[in-house]
N, C-alpha and C positions, 0 to 999 in steps of 0.2 A: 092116307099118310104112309101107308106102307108101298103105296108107290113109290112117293119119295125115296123112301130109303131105300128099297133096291135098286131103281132106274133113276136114283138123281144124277149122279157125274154122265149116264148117257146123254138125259135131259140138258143137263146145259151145255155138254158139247153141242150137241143137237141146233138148240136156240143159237148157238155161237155163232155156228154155219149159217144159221138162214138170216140171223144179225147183221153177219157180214154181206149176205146178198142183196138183204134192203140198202143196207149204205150204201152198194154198188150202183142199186136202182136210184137210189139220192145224187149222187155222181154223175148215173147218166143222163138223169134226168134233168131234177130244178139245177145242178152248179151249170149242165149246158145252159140251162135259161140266164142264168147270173152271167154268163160270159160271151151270149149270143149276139147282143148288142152290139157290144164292142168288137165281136169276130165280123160281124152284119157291116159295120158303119166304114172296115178295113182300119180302127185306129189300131187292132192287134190282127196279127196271122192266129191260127188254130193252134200250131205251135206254141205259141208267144201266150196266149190265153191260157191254154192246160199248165204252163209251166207257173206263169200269175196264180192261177187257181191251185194250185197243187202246194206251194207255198202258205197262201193265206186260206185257205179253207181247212187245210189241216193245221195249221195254227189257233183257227180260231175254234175248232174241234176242241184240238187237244191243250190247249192254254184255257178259253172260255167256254169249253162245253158240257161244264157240270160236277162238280165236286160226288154233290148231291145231288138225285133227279125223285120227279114223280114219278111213280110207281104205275099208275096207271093218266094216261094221257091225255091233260085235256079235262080230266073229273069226265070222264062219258058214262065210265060204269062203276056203281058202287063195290066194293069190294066185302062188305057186311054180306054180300050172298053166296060168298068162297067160303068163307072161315069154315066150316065144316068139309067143306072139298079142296084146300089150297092146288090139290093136283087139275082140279080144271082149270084155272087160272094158270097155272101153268101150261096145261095142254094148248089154251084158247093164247094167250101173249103168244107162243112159239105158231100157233095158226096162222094168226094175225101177220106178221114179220114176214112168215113164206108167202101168204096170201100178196102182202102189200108187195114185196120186195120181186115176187115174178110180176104181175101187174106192172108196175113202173118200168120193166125191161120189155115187155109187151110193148104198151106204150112207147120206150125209145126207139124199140127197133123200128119203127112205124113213122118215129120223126114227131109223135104229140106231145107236146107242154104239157101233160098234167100233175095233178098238186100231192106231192108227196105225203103231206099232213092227213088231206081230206082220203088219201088212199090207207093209212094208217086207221085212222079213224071210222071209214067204213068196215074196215077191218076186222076192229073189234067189239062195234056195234053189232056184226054179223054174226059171231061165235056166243058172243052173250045174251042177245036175243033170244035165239034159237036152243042154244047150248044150257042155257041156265034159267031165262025166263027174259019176259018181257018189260018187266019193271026193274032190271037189274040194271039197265038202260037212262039216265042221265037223256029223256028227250028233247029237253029247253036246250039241251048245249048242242045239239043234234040240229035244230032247227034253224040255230044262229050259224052253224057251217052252212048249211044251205042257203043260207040268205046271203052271207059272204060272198056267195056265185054270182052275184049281181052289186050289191056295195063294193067290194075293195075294187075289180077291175074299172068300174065308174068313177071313183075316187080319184084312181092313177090316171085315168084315161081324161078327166079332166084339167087336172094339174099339168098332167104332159103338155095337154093343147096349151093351155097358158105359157104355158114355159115356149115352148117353139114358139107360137105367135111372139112371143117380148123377142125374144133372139130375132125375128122377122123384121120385124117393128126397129129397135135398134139399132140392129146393125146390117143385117143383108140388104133391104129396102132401103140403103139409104145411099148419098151419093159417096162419101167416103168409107166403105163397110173397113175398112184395116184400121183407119181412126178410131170408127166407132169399135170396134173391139179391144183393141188394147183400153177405153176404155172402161167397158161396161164386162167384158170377160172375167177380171177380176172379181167382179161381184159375185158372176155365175159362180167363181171358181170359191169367195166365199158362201155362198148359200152351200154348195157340195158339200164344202170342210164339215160344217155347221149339222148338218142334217145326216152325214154319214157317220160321224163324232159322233151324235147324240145316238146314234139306232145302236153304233157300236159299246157306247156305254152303259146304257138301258138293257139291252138284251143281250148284250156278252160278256163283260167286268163279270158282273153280279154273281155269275157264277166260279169266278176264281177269288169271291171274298170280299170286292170289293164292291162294296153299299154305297153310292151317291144318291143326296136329296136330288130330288128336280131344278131344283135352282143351282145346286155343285152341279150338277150334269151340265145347265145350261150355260153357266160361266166356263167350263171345262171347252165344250162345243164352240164356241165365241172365240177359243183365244185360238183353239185349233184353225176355226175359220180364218181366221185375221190374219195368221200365220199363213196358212197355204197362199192364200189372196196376194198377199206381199209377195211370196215366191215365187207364185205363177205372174205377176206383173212384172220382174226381173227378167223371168225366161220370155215374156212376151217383148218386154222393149229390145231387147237384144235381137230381135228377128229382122232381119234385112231385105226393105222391100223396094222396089221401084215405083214408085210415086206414079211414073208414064205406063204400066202395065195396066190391062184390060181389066172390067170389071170383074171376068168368067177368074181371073189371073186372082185376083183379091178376092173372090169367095175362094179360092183351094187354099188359098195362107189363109184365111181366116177358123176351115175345114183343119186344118195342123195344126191351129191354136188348139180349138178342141179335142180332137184328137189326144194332145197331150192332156184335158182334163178326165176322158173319158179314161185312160189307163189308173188314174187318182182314184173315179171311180168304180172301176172294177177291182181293185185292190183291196176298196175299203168293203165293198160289196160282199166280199167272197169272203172276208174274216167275219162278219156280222152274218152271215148265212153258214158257215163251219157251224159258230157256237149256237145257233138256235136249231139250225136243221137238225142237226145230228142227232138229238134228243130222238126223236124219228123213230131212230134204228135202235139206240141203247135203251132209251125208256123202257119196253117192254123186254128186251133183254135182262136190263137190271132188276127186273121185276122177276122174272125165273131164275135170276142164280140167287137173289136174294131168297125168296120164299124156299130154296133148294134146301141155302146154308143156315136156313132159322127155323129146320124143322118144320114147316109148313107154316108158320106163323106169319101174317101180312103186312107188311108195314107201309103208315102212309106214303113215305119218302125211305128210298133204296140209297145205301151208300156204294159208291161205284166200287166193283174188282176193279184192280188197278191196271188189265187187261183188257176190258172196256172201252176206254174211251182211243184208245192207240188203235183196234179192233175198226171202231168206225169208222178215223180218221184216215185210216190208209182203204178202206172199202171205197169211201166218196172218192179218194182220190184217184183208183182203179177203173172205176166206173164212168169215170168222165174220160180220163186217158184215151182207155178202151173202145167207150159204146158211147161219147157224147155226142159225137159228130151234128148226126140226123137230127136233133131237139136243136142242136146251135143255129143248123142249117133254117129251118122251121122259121126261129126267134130273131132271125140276123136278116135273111131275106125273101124268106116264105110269107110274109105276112105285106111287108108296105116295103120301099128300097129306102134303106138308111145311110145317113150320112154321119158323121161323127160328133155334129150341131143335133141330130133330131134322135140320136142313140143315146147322148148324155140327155136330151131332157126326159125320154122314156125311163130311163134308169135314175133319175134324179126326182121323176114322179113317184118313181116305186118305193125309193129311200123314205121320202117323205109319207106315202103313204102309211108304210110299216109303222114310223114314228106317228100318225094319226091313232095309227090301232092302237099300237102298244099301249098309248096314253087314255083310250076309250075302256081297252078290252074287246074291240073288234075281234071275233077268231081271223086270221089272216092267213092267207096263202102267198107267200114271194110269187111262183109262178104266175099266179092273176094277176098281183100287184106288175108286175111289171107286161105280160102281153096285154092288160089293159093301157098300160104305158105308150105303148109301143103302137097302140090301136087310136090310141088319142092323138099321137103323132100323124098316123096316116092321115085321121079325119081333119086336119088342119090341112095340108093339101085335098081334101075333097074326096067323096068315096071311092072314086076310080082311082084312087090310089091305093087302097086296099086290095087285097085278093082273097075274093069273096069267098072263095070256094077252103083254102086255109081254115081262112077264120071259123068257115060252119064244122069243118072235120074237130077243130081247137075243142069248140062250145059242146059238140057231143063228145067227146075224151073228157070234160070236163062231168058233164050228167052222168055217165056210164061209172065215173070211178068209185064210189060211193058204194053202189049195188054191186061191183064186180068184185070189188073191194070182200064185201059180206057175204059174197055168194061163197068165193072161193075158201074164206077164212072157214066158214062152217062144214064146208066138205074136210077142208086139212082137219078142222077141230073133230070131227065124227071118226077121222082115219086112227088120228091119235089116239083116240081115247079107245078104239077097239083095241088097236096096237100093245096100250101098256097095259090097259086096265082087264 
């Protein structure tokens, strides 16, 4: 306790700094993944994507990303094993943050997708482990991340495949594909509304106050659908085409039909990843300035400084500007070559898988959810449309983050704790 009170205002500057560096790594990392697609398929420039992202991800930050947050992330570790030491809990969160938040830059500079949550959360399995005991550790929630490594990207990777074979099916394989789009686009462009509406109101509202039933969400999601659907059917009849032009000629108008659905979807994408990601980086943050300003005292749920969430939002936005490049590159055309037909249905798998979890309780990862997306699209053209060698580097950046995650968290947690104590 009398840590605290001597070294607390260092303490949470401290945490501040390394806060910010994880939202950095959140930036560089998953928001590339959220905007890879669309940078991949060419429906945006890299340009055009950071300034999309920079917009709505800090909107969705700083609008839906938490009034009030959990204190500790996920339920992994019981907090009953601080109450007499609040200061390791503080030492191990601020661990944790540096731990995740170089790891994730690691990983960008390198060009790997991996999962910002799962690098959190090894994080803090590793300090508390080690640092406090074994049974301070929440295993069952521990096990269901791991299992996740294999459910959500098969989830998406399925769904994807559906979604492109139907767009196949309907409208490229057919003898009129600019008919059949104008009319079956509209649908697509309802299902997006429908499913990127409902992920954004389930998992980002909630945190500026506003509570829908599941049935007000779904009516909500409906009228949104119904609305873009119309909209997008307007911009599509109005497209000017020659009847006598080639078929090669009527897949690229039909490649700009989507195109324009795929910017719908990275918009809504990047506000629905703001307000969830970002917990990320604050969660454990809000947990050290709180325990700082209460005396040592733990609370289940931290009320945000009002420094905070401003703090993350401009991190993620940094971090992707900066260092997102290599992950875009990765997710865009490292993996399969995408077009702007087979980028929205990766990205429209992911949407949807999210909203699978969210309604299960799946632990989920965006980053899997969608390079499983993205993987389901390849395997619908056949495996040699994948690039094998990618994907293996993806799936070990994938296993390595967990353990590198806890390796490094416990060395920062051991540094700390000689340091103040």
């Amino acid at each position: 306790m009398d840590i605290l009170n001597t070294y607390g205002s260092m303490l949470v500057l401290f945490a501040g700094a390394v806060g910010f560096l994880m939202a950095w790594g959140i930036g560089a990392n998953d928001v590339a993944n959220a905007m890879g697609t669309s940078v991949g398929s060419k429906a945006l420039t890299i340009k055009q994507a950071i300034i999309i992202a920079m917009i709505f991800e800090f909107a969705g930050a700083y609008l839906a990303g938490g009034e009030v947050t959990s204190t500790i992330r996920k339920g992994i570790i019981d907090a009953s094993y601080f109450v007499d030491q609040p200061e390791l809990l503080v030492f191990g969160m601020t661990a944790a943050l540096l731990a995740a938040g170089m790891w994730l830059i690691i990983a960008s500079y390198f060009g790997w997708p991996v999962s910002t949550t799962h690098s959190i959360v090894g994080a803090i399995v590793g300090f508390s482990a080690v640092g406090v005991g074994v049974d301070s550790v929440t295993w069952s929630k521990v096990v269901g991340i791991i299992g996740s490594w294999i459910i959500t990207p098969l989830i998406s990777g399925i769904i994807a495949y559906f979604i492109f074979m139907s767009s196949q099916k309907l409208i490229f394989n057919t003898k009129d594909p600019i008919a059949n789009a104008k009319r079956y686009v509209p649908l697509y462009m309802f299902l997006a509304g429908f499913i990127l509406s409902l992920v954004t109101i389930t998992k980002g509202l909630k945190h500026v106050g506003l509570h829908f039933s599941l049935v007000e969400a779904n009516v909500f999601a409906v009228i949104i659908g119904i609305l873009i659907a119309v909209v997008g059917k307007i911009f599509i009849q109005r497209i000017k085409i020659d009847p006598q032009a080639d078929k090669h000629m009527h897949f690229a108008n039909v490649e700009k039909i989507f195109a324009v659905l795929m910017i719908v979807t990275a918009c809504a994408m990047a506000f629905a990843h703001g307000s969830n990601d970002v917990a990320n980086a604050i969660g454990p943050l809000a947990a050290v300035v709180n325990i700082v300003e209460n005396d040592g005292q733990i609370a289940s749920k931290a009320v945000l400084a009002w420094w905070i969430l401003p703090l993350g939002g401009i991190g993620i936005v940094l971090g992707l500007a900066i260092f997102g490049r290599r992950v875009m590159a990765t997710i865009g055309q490292g993996i399969t070559h995408l077009t702007p037909s087979r980028g929205f249905a990766a990205e429209l798998a992911a949407a949807s898988t999210v909203v699978i979890a969210s309604g299960t309780g799946l632990p989920i990862s965006t980053t899997q959810t969608l390079v499983g997306g993205v993987l389901g699209v390849g395997m619908a053209r056949g495996i040699a449309a994948l690039n094998l060698g990618v994907v293996r580097n993806i799936v070990i950046s994938w296993v390595v983050t967990l353990p590198i995650g806890a390796g490094l968290s416990i060395v920062f947690f051991y540094l700390l704790n000689s340091i103040f104590s």
